[in-house]
Every structure is written in structure tokens, then in C-alpha cells.
C-alpha positions as CSV (number, residue, x, y, z in Angstrom):
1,X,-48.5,134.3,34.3
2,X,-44.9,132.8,33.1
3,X,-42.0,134.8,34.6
4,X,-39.9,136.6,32.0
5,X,-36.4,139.5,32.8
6,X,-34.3,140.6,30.4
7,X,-31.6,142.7,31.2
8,X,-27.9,143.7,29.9
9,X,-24.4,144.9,31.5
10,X,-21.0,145.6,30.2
11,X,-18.1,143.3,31.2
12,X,-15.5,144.2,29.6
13,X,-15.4,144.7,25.7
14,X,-18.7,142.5,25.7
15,X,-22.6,144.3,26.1
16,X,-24.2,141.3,28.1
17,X,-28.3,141.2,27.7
18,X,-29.3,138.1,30.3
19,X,-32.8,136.4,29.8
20,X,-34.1,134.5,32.6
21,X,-37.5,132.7,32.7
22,X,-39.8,131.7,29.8
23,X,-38.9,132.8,26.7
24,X,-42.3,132.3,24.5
25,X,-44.8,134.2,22.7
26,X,-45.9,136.4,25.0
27,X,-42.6,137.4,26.1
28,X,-41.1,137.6,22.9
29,X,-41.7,141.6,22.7
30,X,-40.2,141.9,25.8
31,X,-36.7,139.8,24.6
32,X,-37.2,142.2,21.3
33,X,-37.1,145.6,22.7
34,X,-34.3,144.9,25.0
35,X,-32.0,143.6,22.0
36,X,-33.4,146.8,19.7
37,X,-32.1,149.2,22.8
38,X,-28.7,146.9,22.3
39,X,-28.5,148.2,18.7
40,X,-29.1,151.4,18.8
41,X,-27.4,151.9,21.8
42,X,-24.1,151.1,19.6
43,X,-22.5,148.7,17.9
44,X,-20.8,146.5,20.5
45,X,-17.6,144.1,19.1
46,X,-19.5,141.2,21.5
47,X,-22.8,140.7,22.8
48,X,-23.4,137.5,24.7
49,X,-27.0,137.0,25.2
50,X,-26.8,134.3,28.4
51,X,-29.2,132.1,28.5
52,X,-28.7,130.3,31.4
53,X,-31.5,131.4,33.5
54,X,-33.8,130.6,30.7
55,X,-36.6,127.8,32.1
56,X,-38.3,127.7,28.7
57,X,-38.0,128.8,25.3
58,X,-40.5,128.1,22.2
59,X,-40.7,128.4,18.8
60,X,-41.4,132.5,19.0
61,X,-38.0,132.6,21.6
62,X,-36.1,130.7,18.6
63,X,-37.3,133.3,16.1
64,X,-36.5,136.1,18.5
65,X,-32.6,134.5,18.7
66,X,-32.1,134.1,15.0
67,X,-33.1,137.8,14.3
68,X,-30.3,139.1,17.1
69,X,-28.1,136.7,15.1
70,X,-29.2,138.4,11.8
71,X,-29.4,141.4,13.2
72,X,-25.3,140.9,14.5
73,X,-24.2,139.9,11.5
74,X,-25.4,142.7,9.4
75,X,-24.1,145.0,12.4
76,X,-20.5,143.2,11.8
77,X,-20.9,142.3,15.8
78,X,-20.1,138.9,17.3
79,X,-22.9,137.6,19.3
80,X,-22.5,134.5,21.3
81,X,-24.7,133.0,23.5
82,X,-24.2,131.3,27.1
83,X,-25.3,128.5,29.2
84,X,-27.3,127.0,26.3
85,X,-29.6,124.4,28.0
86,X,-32.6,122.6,28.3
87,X,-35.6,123.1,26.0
88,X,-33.3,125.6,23.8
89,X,-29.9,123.1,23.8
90,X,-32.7,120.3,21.9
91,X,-34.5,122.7,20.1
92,X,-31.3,124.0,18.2
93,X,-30.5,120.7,18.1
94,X,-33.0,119.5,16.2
95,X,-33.6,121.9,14.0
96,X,-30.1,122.2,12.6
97,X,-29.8,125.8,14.2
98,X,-26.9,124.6,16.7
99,X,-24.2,125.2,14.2
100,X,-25.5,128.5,13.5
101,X,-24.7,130.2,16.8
102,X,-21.7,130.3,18.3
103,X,-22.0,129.3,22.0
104,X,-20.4,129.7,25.4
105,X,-20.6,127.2,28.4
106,X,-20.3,130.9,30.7
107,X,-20.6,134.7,30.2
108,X,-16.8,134.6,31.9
109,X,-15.7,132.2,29.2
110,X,-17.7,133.9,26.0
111,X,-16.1,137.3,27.6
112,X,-12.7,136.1,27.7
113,X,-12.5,134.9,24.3
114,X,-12.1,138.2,22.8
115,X,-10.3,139.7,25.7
């Protein structure tokens, strides 16, 4: 079975949710409910979701990353995601999505943007 965390922190101003592993299909719930507990927890100014720990992301990962993105937007909440990649650097790449996010070689560096 693929190997799949999600976690989050605060640093600072920033709520930071970290994925590590394979983001797919099957973990896609997993990514989901983490990111829901985000919401409702409040409405952070930042969230950096950091990626770099990620080992794989598909299609159903993707998905997952454009409905935090919605999901910040109509929240009013910067999201910005970190150590982009991989699989999920070529995958934004080629499906246009890159210039959608706003991305972060580091947590530190996304976090001190806005600090």
C-alpha cells in the first residue's frame, strides 16, 4: 500500500498542512479532510500546503489542490504551495495550472513573504 501523511502547524501568521508521500486516488480523502479541518478551523491569512515530501501526485491529487485553491479564494485566504517538484512541477506544467498557484521554493520563504 502507497504511503500517504498529511499534517499542519502554525509558523507564524501561516497554518502549514504538509503532504508527504503519494498523493493519488486513494489518498485523496485523506489530503481532503485535513484541508476541510483547515477551514473550519478558521480562516487563516496564509496556508502553505508544502509539498515537498510529496513522491507522487495524480490526476485525483491535482483535483484535490485546485479545490484548496478555490476553496482559499472564496475564503479571501492566500494559499501558496512549497517545494513544488517532480510528477506535480510537470503536471502543472503541462496542463497550464502552474500560473494558477502561487508557489514557494520553502515553507521558510512562503512564511516570510507575508511576515
Amino acid at each position: 500500500m502507497p504511503f500517504f501523511t498529511v499534517s499542519s502547524d502554525v509558523r507564524g501568521p501561516a497554518l502549514v498542512v504538509h503532504a508527504d508521500g503519494e498523493l493519488d486516488y486513494g489518498h485523496a480523502p485523506v489530503f481532503r479532510s485535513e484541508m476541510t479541518r483547515v477551514w473550519e478551523a478558521g480562516t487563516p491569512s496564509l496556508v502553505v500546503i508544502n509539498v515537498t515530501g510529496l513522491t507522487f501526485c495524480d490526476s485525483a491529487g491535482v483535483a484535490e489542490l485546485i479545490w484548496s485553491l478555490q476553496r482559499s479564494r472564496a475564503l479571501g485566504t492566500r494559499l501558496i504551495l512549497a517545494g513544488v517538484h517532480g510528477t506535480l512541477e510537470r503536471i502543472l506544467a503541462i496542463t497550464g495550472l502552474r500560473s494558477a498557484f502561487e508557489v514557494s521554493p520553502t515553507v521558510e520563504e512562503a512564511v516570510q513573504e507575508i511576515s
